[in-house]
C-alpha positions as CSV (number, residue, x, y, z in Angstrom):
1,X,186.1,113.8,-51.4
2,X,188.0,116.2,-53.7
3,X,187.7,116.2,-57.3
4,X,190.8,117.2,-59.4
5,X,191.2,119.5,-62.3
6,X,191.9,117.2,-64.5
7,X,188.4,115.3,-64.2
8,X,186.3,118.7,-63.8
9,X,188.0,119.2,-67.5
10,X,187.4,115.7,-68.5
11,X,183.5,115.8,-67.2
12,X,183.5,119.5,-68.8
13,X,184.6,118.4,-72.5
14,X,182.3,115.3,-72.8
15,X,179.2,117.1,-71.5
16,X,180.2,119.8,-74.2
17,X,181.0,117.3,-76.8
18,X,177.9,115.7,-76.1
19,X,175.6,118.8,-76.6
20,X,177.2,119.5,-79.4
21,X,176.8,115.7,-81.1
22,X,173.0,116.0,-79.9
23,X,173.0,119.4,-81.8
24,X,174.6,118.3,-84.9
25,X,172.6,115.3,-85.6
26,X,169.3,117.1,-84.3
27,X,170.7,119.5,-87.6
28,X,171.3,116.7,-90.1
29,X,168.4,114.6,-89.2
30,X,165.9,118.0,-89.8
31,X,168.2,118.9,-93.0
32,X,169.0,115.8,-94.6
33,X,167.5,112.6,-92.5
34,X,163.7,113.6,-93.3
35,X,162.6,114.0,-89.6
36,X,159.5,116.6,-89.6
37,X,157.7,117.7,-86.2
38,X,154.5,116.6,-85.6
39,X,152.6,119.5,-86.7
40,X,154.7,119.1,-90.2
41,X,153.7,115.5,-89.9
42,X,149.7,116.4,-89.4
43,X,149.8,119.1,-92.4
44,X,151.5,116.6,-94.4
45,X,148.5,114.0,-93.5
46,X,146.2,116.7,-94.3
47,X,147.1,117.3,-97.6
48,X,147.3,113.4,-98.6
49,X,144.3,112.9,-97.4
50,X,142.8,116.0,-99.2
51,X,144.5,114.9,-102.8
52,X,143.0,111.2,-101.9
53,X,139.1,112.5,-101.3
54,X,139.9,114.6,-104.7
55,X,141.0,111.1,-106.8
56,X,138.3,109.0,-105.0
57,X,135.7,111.6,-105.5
58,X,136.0,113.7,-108.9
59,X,135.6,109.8,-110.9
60,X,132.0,109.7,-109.3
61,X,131.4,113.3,-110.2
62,X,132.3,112.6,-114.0
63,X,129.9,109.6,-113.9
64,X,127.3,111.6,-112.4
65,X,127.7,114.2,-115.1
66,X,127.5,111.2,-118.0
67,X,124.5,109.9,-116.6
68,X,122.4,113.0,-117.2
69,X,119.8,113.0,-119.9
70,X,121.0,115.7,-121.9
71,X,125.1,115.4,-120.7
72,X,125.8,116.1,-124.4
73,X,124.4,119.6,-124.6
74,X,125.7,119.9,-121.0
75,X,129.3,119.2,-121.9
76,X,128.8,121.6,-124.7
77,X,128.0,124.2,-122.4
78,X,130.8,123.6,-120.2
79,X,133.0,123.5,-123.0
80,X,132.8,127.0,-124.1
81,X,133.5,128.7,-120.3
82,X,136.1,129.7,-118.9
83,X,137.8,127.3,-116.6
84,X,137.1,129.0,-113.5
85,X,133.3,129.4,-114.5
86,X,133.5,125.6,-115.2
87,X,133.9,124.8,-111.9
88,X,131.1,126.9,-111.2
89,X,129.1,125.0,-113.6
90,X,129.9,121.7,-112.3
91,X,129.1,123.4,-109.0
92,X,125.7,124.5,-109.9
93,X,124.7,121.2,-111.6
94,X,125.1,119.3,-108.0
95,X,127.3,116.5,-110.3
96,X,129.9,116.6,-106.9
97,X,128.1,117.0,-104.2
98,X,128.3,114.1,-101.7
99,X,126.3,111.7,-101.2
100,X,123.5,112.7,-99.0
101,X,124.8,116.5,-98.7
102,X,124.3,119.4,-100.9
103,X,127.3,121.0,-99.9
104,X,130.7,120.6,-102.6
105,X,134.0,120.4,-101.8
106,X,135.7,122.6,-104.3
107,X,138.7,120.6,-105.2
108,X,136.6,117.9,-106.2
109,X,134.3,120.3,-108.2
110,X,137.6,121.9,-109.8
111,X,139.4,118.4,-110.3
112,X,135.5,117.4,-111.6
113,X,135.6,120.4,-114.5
114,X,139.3,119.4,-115.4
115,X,138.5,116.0,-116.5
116,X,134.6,117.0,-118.0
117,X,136.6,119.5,-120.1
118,X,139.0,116.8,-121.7
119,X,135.9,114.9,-122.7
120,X,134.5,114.5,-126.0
121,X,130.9,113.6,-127.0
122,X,132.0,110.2,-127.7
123,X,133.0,109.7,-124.4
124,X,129.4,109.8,-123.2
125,X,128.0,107.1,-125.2
């Protein structure tokens, strides 16, 4: 069986025209359709899930910090540091360490300082 020219050209051209469709939507879709590989996808996850631990977490580290007997002198304290020796404060004072661990995680402890230094003695009544 002999295959002509003009199919060879014909088989040619739509094999080419088919890469380059596959190409050019493999471009758009990456550029302008939103379509992320999966390590983009997993770092992504990562940091949602980070941000979430760090809005669940830093309310319970505030509370902890207004239930101490002396949170008004405390908040004083804090007050008058810096903001990175806050966080060291709020470190040191064990308000966000998790439940059951004494390790912190130190977004929660800087998020923790953040809202701490906003407060006002008021707020601890």
């Amino acid at each position: 069986m002999r295959i002509s020219k003009e199919n060879i050209a014909t088989v040619k051209a739509s094999l080419f025209g088919a890469a380059a469709g596959a190409a050019g939507l493999a471009v758009i879709g990456f550029s302008w359709g939103g379509w992320v590989t999966a390590g983009t996808a997993a770092k992504i996850a990562d940091r949602t899930a980070d941000a979430a631990v760090v809005l669940a977490l830093a309310p319970i580290c505030v509370d902890n910090f207004r239930r101490e007997p002396d949170a008004g002198a405390q908040l004083i304290n804090l007050q008058k540091m810096s903001s990175y020796d806050q966080a060291g404060f709020v470190q040191q004072g064990g308000w966000a360490a998790l439940l059951g661990s004494k390790q912190n995680n130190s977004a929660v402890t800087r998020a923790c300082a953040q809202s701490l230094a906003l407060l006002t003695k008021a707020d601890l009544g």
